[in-house]
N, C-alpha and C positions, 0 to 999 in steps of 0.2 A: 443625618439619620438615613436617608434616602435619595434617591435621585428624583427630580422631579418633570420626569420626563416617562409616559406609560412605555412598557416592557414591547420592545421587539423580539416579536415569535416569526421565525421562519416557516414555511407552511410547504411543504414536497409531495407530490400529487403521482408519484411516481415509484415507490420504494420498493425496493429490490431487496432479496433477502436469500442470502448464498454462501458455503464455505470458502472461506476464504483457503490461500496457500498455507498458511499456518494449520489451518484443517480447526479454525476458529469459526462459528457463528458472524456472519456480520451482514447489517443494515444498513445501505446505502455507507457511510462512514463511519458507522457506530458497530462496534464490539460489542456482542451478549457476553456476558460472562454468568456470576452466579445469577441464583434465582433469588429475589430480598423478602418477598412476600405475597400474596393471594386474596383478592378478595373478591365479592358478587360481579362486577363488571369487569376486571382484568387480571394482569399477572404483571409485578413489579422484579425486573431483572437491575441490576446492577451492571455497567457497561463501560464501554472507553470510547472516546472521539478520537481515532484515528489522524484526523487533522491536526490536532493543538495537545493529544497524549490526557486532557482531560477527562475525571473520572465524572460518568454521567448516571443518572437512574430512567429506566427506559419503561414507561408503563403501555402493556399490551390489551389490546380487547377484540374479541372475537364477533363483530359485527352480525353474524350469525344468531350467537350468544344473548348479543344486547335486544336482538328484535323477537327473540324467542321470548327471552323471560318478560317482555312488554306484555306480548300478544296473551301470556298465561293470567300476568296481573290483570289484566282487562279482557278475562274469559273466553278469547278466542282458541285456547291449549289444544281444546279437546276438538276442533275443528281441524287444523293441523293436522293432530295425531290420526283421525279419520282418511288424510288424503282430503281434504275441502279446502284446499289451497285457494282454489279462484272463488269460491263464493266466501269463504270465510274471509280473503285478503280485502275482499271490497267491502264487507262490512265493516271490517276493521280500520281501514283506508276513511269512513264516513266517521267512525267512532272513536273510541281512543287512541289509536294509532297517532292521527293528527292533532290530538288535542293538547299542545302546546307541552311544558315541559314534566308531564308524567312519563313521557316517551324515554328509556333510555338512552335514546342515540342522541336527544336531547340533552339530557343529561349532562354525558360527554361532550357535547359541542357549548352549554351552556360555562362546565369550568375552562374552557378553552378560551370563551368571549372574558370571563372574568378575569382569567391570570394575563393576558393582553392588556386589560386596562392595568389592572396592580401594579406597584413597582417601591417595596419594603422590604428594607432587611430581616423580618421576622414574617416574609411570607415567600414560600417556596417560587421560586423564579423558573416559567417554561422557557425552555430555548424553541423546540419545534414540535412540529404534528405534522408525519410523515403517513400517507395513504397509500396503502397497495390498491391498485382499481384493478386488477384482477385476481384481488386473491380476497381474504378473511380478515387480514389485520387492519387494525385503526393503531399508530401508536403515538404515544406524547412523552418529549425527552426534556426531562427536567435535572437542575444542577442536583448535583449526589452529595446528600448530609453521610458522611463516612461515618458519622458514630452511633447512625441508628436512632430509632425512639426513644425519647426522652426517660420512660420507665415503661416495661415491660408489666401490666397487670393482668393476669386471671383468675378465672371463678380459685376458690377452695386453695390457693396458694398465694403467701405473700411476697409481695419482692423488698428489695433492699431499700431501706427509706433514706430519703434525704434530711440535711440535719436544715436547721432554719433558714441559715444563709443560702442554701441550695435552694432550699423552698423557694424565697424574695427571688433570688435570682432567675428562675423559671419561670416563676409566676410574672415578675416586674414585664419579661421575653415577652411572653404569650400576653399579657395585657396592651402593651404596647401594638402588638397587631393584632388584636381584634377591635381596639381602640379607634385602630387604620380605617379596619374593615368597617365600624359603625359609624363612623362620618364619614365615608364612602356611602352607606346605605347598602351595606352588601353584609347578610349576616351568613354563621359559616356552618352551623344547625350540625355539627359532627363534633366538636369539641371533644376533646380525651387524649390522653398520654400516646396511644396509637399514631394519632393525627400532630402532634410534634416531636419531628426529628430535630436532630443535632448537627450543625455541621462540621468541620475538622475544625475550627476554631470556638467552637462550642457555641456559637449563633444555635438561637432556636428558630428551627422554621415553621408555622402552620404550615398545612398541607392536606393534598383531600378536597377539594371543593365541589366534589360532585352534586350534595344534594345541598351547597348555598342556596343562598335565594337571593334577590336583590328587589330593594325598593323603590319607590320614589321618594322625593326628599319627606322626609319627616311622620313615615305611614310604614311600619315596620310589622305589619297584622299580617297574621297568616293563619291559614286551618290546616296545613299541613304538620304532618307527623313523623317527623322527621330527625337522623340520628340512631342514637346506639343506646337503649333501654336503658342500660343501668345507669344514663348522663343525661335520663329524660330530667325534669323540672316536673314538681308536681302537677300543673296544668294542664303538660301533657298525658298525662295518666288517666285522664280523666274520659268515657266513652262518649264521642261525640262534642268533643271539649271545643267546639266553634272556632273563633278568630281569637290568633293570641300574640302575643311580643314574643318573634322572633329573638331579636335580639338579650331580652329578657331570658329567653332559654340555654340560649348563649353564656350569660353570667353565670347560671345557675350551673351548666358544665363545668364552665372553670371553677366552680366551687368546690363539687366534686373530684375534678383534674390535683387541686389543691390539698384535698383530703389523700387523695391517692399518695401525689408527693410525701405527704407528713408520716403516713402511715403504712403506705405500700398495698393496698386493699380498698374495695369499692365499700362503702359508708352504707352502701343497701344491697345485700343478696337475700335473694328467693328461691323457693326450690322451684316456682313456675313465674312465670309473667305477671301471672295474676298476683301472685304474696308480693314479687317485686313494687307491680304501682301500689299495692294496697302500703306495702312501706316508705315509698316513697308519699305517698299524699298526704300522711299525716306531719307533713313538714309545713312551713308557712308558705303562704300564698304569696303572687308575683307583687303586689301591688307592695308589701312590704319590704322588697329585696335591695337591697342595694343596687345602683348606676353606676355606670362606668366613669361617669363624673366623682359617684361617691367614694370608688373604689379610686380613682386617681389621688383624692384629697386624704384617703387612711393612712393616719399616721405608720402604720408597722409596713407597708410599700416603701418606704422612704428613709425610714429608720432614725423617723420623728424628725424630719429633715435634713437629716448627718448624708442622706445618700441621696438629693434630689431627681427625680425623673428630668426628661426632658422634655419640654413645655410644649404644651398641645398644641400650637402653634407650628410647630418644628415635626412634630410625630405626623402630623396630621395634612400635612399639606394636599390641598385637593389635587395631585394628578392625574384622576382619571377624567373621563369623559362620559357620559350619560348612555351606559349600556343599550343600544337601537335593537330594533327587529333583527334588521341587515346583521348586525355584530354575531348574533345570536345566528342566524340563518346561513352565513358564509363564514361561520369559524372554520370551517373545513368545507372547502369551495364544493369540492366532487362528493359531497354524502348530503349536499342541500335538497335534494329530490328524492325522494324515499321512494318514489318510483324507479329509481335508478337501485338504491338498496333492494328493492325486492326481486327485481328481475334479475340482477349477480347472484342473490340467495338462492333463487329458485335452481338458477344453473350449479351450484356449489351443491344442493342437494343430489342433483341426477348424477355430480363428478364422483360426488362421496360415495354413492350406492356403487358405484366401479370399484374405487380405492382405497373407500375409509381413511380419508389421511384426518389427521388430529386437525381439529375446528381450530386450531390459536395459530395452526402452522404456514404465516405467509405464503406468496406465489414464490418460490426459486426463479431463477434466469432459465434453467435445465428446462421448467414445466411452462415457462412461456412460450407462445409462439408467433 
């Protein structure tokens, strides 16, 4: 099923980013080619290893980017916007800035700690995390699913459905790694057709760990709010809804991921947020839901046992190790001091008032010196 040996991630402190003689984009070794997709923390390009001729996916973030939109979540925006860099930074440096993983550059260093321990064939495999230290990019290169997301769903259109056997077989995919994930103690709080690609062998891979969580053994509670609305669980909908099974909200996604499958369309749209949870809460409560225990044992998974899974034993082997501080603090050795991030920022401010160059756009060889 898997190796049982945690994933070796390369880690490059140095990355260069230059036209090549081909008059191609490229990264230390790595070929940009298209663009694959966008989201709040980066830009995902589609790429090639130069080295081995493998096709890679290269996700980019504008460390700029990630500390700005912190600073605005945790109200320091409009200090910024003022010019109150030095007294706004140390307030924020006291306050949420430091406060463990709200921070997005957290974030990012926390799916970094995670996919290092991982090592499942139904969970997206990092190769490296390569850092410019004088430029803007943060970037992490992981293997390339060539066939894209699992199903493409948006508001007010439907997509092409899959027939039952397609269903089991996606679903059986994605159950098997979050299965991973939850007796690992690591739940993945984004679930949806987005977050599983395909690979050229039609492997599904989760992917996306940015806003997981990870627990300790057997304490899966969280107050966090976390995910993509329309795959909330009705608990989350709730204001103020305290401590809840992460995990629990997890199944509840894949439930909805499952509706999507069947039907090509999300099972709750609103014309605002608010009709959204109001639709969503009137569904049953967590305590009622199905387990991933339960869902392994349903007969239509297995096809009344004509198609048996493979035994928790076998899916589930613990190879990782008990995610530390250090894990979490040296995913990316040279962005552990946020004192170090702010002072490159500051100076990328004063470069930019000169040049205006694009915030995603690494340091060149030309522009070093």
């Amino acid at each position: 099923m898997h190796s049982n040996s945690p994933n070796t991630i390369k880690e490059t402190l140095n990355a260069q980013y230059e036209q090549n003689d081909e008059g191609e984009i490229q990264l230390n070794n790595y070929v940009l080619e298209e663009e694959l997709g966008k989201g709040s923390y980066g830009t995902v390009f589609r790429g090639r290893d130069t080295n081995d001729g493998r096709p890679v996916a290269i996700k980019v973030f504008s460390k700029t980017r990630l500390r700005k939109q912190h600073l605005q979540a945790n109200g320091f925006g409009r200090m910024i916007g003022r010019g109150g860099m030095r007294g706004g930074m140390r307030g924020g440096m006291r306050g949420g800035m430091m406060r463990g993983p709200s921070n997005p550059i957290d974030f990012v260093r926390g799916e970094i700690a995670i996919l290092k321990k991982l090592n499942h064939r139904n969970i997206v495999k990092l190769f490296e995390v390569l850092d410019d230290p004088n430029g803007d990019g943060l970037y992490m290169v992981y293997e390339c699913c060539e066939k894209g997301t699992v199903m493409n769903i948006s508001l007010n259109k439907k997509a092409e459905t899959f027939d039952e056997e397609m269903c089991r077989y996606y679903f059986r995919e994605m159950f098997l790694g979050i299965e991973y994930l939850h007796e690992n103690d690591i739940a993945h709080r984004d679930i949806k057709p987005d977050n599983l690609l395909l690979a050229a062998d039609g492997t599904l891979k989760i992917v996306d760990f940015g806003v997981s969580e990870m627990f300790s053994s057997g304490d899966d509670m969280s107050k966090k709010s976390s995910g993509s609305p329309a795959f909330f669980a009705p608990e989350l909908c709730e204001v103020q809804h305290g401590e809840l099974s992460a995990k629990a909200c997890d199944i509840w996604a894949m439930g909805v991921t499952l509706y999507c499958f069947a039907f090509g369309c999300l099972p709750f749209e609103g014309l605002s947020i608010i009709e959204l949870y109001d639709l969503i809460q009137n569904k049953p409560n967590p305590e009622k839901r199905i387990t991933i225990a339960g869902i392994r044992e349903h007969p239509w998974l297995t096809r009344n046992g004509i198609d048996p899974l493979p035994l928790k034993e076998e899916n589930c082997t613990n190879v990782i190790e008990l995610i530390t501080e250090d894990d979490l603090q040296y995913a990316v050795k040279n962005i552990n001091n946020l004192f170090t991030v702010i002072k490159a920022v500051s100076k990328l401010k004063q470069l930019r008032r000169l040049s205006k160059p694009d915030p995603y756009k690494p340091t060149t060889k030309s522009e070093k010196k």
